[in-house]
N, C-alpha and C positions, 0 to 999 in steps of 0.2 A: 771533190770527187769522193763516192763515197769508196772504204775500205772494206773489203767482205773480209772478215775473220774467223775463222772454225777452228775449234777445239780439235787435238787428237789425244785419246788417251795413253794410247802407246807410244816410246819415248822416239822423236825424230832426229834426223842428223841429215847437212847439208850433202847437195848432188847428187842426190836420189830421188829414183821413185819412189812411193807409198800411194797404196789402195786406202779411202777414206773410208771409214764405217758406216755401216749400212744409213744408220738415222742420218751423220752428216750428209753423206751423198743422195738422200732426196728433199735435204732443204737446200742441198745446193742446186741439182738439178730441176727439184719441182718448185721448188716456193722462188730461188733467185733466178732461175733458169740460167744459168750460165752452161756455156758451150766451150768447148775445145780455144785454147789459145786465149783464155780470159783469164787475170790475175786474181790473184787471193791471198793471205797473212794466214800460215798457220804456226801454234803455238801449241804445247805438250804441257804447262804447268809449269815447267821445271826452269823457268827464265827465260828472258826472249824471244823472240818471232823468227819466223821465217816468211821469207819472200818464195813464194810457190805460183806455177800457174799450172791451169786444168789444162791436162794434155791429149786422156782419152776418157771418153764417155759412153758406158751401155745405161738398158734400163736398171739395172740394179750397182753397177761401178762407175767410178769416178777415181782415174787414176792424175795425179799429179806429181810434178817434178818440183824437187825442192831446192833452191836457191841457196842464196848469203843467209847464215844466223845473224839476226840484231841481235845484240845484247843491251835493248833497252827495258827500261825497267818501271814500273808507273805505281810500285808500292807506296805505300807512306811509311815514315821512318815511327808513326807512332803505331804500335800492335795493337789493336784494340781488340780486346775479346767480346763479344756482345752473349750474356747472360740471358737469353727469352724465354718469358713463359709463354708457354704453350697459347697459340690464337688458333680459331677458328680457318681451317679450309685457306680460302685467297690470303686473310690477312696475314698467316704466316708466308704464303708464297710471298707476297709482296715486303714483307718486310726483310727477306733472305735475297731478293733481288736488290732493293735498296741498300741494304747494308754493303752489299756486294761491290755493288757500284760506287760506296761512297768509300773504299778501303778496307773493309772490317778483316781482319789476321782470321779469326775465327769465330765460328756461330756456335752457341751451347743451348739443343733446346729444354727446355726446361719443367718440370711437372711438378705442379706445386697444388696446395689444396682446394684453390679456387680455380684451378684452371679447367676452360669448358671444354679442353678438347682430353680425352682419355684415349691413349693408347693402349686396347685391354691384352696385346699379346708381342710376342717377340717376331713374328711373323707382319704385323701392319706397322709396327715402329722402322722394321728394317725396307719397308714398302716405302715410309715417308720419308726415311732419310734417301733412297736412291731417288727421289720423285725432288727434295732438295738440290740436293747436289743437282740435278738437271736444272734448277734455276739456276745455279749460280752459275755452272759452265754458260749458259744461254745470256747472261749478264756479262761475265767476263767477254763474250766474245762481242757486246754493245758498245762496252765501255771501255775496251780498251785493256783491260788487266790480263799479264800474261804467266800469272801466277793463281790458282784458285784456293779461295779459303778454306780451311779444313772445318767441314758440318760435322760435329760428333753424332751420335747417336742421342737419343735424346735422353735423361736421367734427370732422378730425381733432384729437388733443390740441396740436400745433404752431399750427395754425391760432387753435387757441381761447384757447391762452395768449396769444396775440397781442392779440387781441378785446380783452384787458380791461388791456392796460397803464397805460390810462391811471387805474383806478381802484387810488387810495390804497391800498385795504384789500384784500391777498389771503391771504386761506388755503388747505390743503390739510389737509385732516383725513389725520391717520396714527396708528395706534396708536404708532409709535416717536416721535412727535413731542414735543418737547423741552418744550414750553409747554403750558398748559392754553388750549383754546380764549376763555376769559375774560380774560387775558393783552393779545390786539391788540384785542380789543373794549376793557379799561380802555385802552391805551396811545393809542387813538383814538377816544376818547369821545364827540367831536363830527364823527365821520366821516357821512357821506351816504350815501355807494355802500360794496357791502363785494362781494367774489366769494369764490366757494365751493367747491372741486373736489374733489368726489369720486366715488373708485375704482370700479374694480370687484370682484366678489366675489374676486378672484386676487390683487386688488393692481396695483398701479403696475408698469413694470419702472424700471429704475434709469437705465436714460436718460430715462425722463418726469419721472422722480424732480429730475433734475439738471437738464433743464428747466425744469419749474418755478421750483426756486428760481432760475436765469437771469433769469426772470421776476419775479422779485421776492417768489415764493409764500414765507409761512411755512407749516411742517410744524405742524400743531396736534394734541393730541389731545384724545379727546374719554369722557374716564372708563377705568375700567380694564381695559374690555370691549371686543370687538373684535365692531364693531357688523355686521351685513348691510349693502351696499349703500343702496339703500332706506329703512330706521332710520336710516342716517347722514345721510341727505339732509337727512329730515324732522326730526330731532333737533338737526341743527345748524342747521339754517334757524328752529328754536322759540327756541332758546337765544339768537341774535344778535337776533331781535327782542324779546327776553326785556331782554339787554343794553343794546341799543341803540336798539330798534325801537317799534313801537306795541305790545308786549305790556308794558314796562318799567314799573314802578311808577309811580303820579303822570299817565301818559301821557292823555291827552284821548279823550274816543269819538268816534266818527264824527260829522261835523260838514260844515258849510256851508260851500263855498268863499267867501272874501271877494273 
C-alpha cells in the first residue's frame, strides 16, 4: 500500500489540528486527489513521523488531524557531506535528489573555474538554493527521510574547503588519484563524517588541485573510467555508504530512535 508523505515546514506536535501549506495542499488534493477520511505521514525535519489523516478539505485548505509521533529514524550513521561543483540546470537537480535519497548530511554547491554554470548575483544564487531545497523536501518525502539535508548556499571552492576542516575524512575523486576510493574508507573504518568533492565536467584547475590537498583532501579514484560529473557524485556517495554507511553488509533497517 502506498504511503503519502508531506513535508511541513512548521514544527508539528501530536492531537492536533494543522492547516497544510498552500503548495502541499494541492499536490495533495490536485495531483493525489485525496478526500476527507484518507490517511497520510507527515513529518517537520526535526525526527520522526506523524500518523495524520485529511479531515477537512476546501479549494485552497486541507486541514488534518495529527496522531502518534514515530520516533523512527532512516538516517545513516555515516554524515557524508557531498562537495559539488556547480552542473548545468537538471543535472544539479538530479544529483541534489539522489544524493538525497541515498543519505547525504549535507550538499555544498560549489563554483570552481571550470564550472559551466555561473551564478552572477546574490539574488539568482538565493533563487537556486530555495528551488534545491524544494528537491530535497520533494525526495525526502519519496524516500522515506524524515530529516532534510542542509543545502548551503553555494560558495566558492576556497570557501568550502574551509567548511569541512574539521571532518576527519576528505576525499577528492580524480581519475589520476593515486588510491582506490576503498583505501580511506578501510584506513577509517570507524569514521562518522566523510566529505566528498567533486569536479566538474573540465576538471579541477591546479590550483584547486593544490588546495585541496592544503586541506587535507586525498585524491581518490574511482575505477578506470572517467566518470560525468553527476555519476561521480552519485556513485561515490553509493560506494562510501556501501563501505561505511547504512548500505554496508550486516547494517540494521530503519528503526526506532531509543
Amino acid at each position: 500500500m502506498r504511503q503519502i508523505r508531506v513535508f511541513s515546514a512548521g514544527p508539528l506536535a501530536p492531537h492536533r489540528e494543522h492547516t497544510l501549506a498552500r503548495g502541499a495542499t494541492e499536490h495533495v488534493l490536485r495531483v493525489l486527489r485525496l478526500r476527507a477520511g484518507d490517511a497520510l505521514t507527515l513529518f517537520d525535519g526535526r525526527g520522526g513521523e506523524y500518523a495524520a489523516r485529511l479531515v477537512r478539505t476546501e479549494k485552497l485548505t486541507a486541514v488534518v488531524a495529527i496522531g502518534e509521533h514515530l520516533a523512527v529514524e532512516r538516517e545513516s550513521p555515516l554524515a557524508i557531506t557531498l562537495l559539488q561543483s556547480l552542473a548545468r540546470g537538471e543535472k544539479m537537480d538530479w544529483i541534489v535528489q539522489k544524493a538525497t535519497e541515498l543519505g547525504v548530511a549535507r550538499i555544498v554547491p560549489v563554483s570552481v573555474e571550470r564550472s559551466v554554470v555561473r551564478l552572477a548575483n546574490e539574488d539568482r544564487a538565493d533563487r537556486k538554493l530555495a528551488h534545491w531545497q524544494a528537491v530535497a523536501v520533494s525526495a525526502c518525502e519519496q524516500c522515506g527521510r524524515n530529516r532534510l539535508p542542509e543545502i548551503t548556499a553555494p560558495m566558492d571552492i576556497f570557501a568550502a574547503l574551509a567548511l569541512v576542516d574539521a571532518i576527519d575524512v576528505r576525499l577528492l575523486l580524480s581519475p589520476e588519484g593515486e588510491e582506490s576510493l576503498a583505501t580511506p574508507a578501510a584506513d577509517h573504518g570507524a569514521a562518522t563524517q566523510v566529505a566528498i568533492l567533486i569536479g566538474p565536467e573540465g576538471g579541477f584547475e591546479d590550483r584547486e588541485m593544490a588546495a585541496a590537498a592544503r586541506h587535507g583532501f586525498r585524491a581518490v579514484r574511482f575505477g578506470p573510467r572517467v566518470l560525468r560529473t553527476e555519476t561521480a557524485a552519485i556513485a561515490a556517495i553509493t560506494a562510501l555508504q556501501t563501505l561505511c554507511g547504512d548500505l554496508r553488509p550486516g547494517s540494521p533497517p530503519a528503526g526506532y530512535s531509543r
